[in-house]
N, C-alpha and C positions, 0 to 999 in steps of 0.2 A: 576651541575646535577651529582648523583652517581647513578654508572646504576650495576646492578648487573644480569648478566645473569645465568640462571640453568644450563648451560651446555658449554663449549669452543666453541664449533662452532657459537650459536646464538652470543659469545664474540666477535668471527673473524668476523663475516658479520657486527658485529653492526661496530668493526675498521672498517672494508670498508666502510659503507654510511659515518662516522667522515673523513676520508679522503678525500673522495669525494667533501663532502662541507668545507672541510679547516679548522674543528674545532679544537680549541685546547685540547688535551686530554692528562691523566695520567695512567698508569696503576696499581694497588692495586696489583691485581694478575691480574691470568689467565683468573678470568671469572667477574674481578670488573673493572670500569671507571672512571676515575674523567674529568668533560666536561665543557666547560665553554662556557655558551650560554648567549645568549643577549634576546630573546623571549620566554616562554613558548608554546606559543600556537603554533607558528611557526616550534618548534622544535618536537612537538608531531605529528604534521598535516603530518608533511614531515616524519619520520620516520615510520607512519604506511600508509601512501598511496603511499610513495615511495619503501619503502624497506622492513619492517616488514609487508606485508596485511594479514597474515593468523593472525586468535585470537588465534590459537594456539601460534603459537611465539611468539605474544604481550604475553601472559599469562605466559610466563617464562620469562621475563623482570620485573623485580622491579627496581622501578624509588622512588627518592625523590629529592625533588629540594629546595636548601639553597642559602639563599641570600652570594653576594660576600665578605668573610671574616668570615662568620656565621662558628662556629662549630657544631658539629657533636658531640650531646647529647644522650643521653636515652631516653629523651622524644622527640626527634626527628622522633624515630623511628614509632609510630603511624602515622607519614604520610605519612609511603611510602606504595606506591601503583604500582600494577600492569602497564605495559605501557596498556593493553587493558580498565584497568581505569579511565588513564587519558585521554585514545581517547572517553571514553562513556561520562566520564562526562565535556570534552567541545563540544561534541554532543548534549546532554544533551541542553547543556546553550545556542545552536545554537538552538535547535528548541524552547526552550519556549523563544527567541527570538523572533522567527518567531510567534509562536502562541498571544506573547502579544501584537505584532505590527498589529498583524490580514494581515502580510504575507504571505498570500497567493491566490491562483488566480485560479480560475476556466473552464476548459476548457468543450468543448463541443464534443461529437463523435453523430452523425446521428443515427436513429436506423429507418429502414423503414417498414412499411406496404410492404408489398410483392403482396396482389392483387391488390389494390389503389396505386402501386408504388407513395407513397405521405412520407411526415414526420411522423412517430407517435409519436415518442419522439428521447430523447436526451439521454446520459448517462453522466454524471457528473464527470470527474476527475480534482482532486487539485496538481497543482506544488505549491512548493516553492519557493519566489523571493527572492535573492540574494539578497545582498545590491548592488551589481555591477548590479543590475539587469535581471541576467541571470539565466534559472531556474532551480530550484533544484527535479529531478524525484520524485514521489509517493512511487518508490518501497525504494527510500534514504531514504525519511522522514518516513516511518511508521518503516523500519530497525531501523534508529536511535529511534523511540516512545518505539520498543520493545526492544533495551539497558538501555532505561534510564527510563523503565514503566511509560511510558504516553501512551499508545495507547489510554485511554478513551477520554484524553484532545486531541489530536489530530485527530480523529476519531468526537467528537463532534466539532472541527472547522470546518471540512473538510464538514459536513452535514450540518453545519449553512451557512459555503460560498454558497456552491453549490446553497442554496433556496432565498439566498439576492441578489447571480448574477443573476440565473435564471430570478427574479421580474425584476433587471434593466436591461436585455435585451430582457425582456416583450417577455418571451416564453409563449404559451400558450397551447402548445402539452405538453405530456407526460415527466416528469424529472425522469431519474433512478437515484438514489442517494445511491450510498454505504456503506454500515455499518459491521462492526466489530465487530460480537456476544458477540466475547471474553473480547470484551473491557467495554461491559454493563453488570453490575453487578446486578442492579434494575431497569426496564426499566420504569414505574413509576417517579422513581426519577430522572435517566440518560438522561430520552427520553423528559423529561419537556420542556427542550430551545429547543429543534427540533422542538416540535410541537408546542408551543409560535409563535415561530417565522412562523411555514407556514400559520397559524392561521390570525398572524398578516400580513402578506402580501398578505395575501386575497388568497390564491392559494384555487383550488378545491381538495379537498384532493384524490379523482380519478386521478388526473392526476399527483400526487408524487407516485412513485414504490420505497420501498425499495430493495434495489438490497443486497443480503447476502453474503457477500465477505469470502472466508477460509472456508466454510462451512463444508471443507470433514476434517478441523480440531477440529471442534464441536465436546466436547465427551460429552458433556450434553444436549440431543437433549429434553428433557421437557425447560430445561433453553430456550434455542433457538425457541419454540413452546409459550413459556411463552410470548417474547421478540413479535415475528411475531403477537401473537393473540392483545398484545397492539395498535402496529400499525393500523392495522385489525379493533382494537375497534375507532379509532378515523375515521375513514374512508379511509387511504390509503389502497395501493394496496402491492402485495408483490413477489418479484422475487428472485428466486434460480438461482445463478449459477455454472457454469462448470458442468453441468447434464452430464452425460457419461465419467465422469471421473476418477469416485471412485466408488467401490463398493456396497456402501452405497447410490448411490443415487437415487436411486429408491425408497428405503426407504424410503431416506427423504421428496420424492416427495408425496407420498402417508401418510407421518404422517403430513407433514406439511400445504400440499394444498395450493399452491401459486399460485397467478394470473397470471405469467410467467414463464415459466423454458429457461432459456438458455442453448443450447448443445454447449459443449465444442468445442473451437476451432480445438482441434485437432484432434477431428470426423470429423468437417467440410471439414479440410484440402484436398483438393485431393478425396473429396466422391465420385467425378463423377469417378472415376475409383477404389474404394475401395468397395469392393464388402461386407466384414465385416461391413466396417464402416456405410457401405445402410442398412445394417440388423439392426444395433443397433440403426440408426435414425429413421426408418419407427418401431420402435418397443417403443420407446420412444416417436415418434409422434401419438401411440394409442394409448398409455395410458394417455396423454396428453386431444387430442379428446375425448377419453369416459370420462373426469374429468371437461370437459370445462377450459382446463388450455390452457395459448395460447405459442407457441411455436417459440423461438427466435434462427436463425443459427449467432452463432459468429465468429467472426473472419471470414468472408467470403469476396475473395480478386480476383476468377476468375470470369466471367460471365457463367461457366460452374456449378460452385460450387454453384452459385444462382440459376441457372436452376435445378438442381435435387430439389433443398430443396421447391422451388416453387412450381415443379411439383407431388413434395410427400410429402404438406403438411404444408408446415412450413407457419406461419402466418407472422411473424418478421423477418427483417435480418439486421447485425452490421459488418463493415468490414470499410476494406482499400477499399475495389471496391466502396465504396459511398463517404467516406470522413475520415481524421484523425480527431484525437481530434482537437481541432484551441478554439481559448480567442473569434471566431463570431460564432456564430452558424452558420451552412447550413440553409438559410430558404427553401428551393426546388431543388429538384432532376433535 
């Protein structure tokens, strides 16, 4: 492995982790390395989650890796690549791993009716299973989707789990299922297998919500309008959220018209003594009211924080104080 860094210092830390692990190394100069490794993938894994995590550093790292005895051509030189290249692209080959194995697994969070304190639905989030079988967070896998641009392919797995687990553990309440605007280009053509498949497993399409994930990073709100009214045409339902987060979203509540709006968890937080944060809820839950949109407190995790939002309105509520995500669903409160 020839490692060539942009600058002396990234040289010195990179000598430190080589010492560390006992590898053999040369020095060219001040900011070049000659290393002699036994794994590829081993060697990249460890060097950016051990020692290099910032992209910036990886991104003044040029890496090329020649078999033992190999010289050191001209046309060698097209394949070196950045070290934050080679972390994306066995990222990369780790999730469409996961995605062609159909690795992944779906969990369930509660979402309650507040006057029937009863179930109305669920919300749908996807881990990824390991081969060791330990699982891989939501926020890792769509990270790695948007290095190695797949969010569309992993965004359509993640929607297809969610409706084939839902069927086999024969939910018959409400499924929030999340989607990523950005990652649908044609919803026509994108949206086909999503709705194929809830089609085919008989679900009522009232009781699928599309839940709109990154919303307040939508800078094409017709695109986003275009995407919601498809839905909308086949008969589901549609949910915004983080509502009281961004500026925008009131706007988008009033361009888009959605059957739910979720107020942000961190309105929720602490409302019962947040005197602001009661104003922007009870002012969000009127406009909500006059629109017949129904109104979801998230993240809600005291029995104080359910009382205000009860008491002023909220129809829905989704927290730690009912249940975490969990592979069974809650069937009763």
């Amino acid at each position: 492995m020839i490692i060539s860094c942009a600058v002396k210092e990234l040289a010195e830390k990179m000598v430190e982790f080589l010492n560390r692990h006992q590898l053999a190394f040369q020095r060219e100069d001040s900011r070049t390395l000659y290393v002699k490794i036994v794994n590829f993938k081993t060697i990249i894994d460890q060097l950016c989650h051990e020692h290099f995590t910032s992209a910036v550093q990886r991104e003044g790292i040029t890496v090329l890796f020649l078999d033992n005895g190999e010289k050191l051509t001209a046309e060698k030189i097209k394949y070196i690549k950045t070290l934050q290249q080679y972390y994306d692209l066995i990222k990369a080959q780790k999730l469409i791993s996961l995605i062609d194995n159909h690795a992944l697994t779906t969990y369930f969070q509660p979402i309650v009716d507040i006057p029937n304190n009863s179930i109305y639905g669920y919300e749908t989030l996807c881990r990824g299973v390991d081969d060791d079988n330990s699982l891989i967070s939501p926020s890792l896998l769509f990270e790695w989707a948007r290095q190695a641009d797949m969010l569309f392919y992993l965004d359509r797995e993640c929607r297809e789990m969610s409706l084939k687990t839902a069927a086999v553990k024969n939910i018959r309440a409400k499924v929030f299922i999340n989607f990523i605007p950005t990652a649908i280009y044609d919803p026509h053509h994108c949206l086909q297998s999503t709705v194929k498949w809830a089609n085919q497993l008989e679900f009522d399409p009232k009781n699928i919500i599309f839940e709109v994930t990154e919303s307040e990073r939508v800078e094409d709100i017709d695109h986003l309008k275009d995407i919601l009214d498809y839905y909308k045409s086949q008969g589901f339902m549609i949910a915004l959220d983080d509502i009281g987060s961004g500026y925008s979203s009131l706007n988008m509540v009033a361009k888009l018209q959605p059957d739910v709006i979720k107020v942000d968890r961190e309105l929720i937080k602490d409302i019962h003594e947040n005197s602001m944060n009661q104003s922007v809820f009870c002012a969000i839950n009127q406009i909500a009211k006059d629109n017949g949109t129904l109104v979801l407190a998230e993240g809600v995790e005291k029995s104080e924080e359910l009382r205000f939002c009860a008491e002023h309105g909220a129809d829905l509520a989704q927290g730690y104080y009912f249940g975490r995500p969990n592979g069974e669903p809650l069937r009763k409160l």
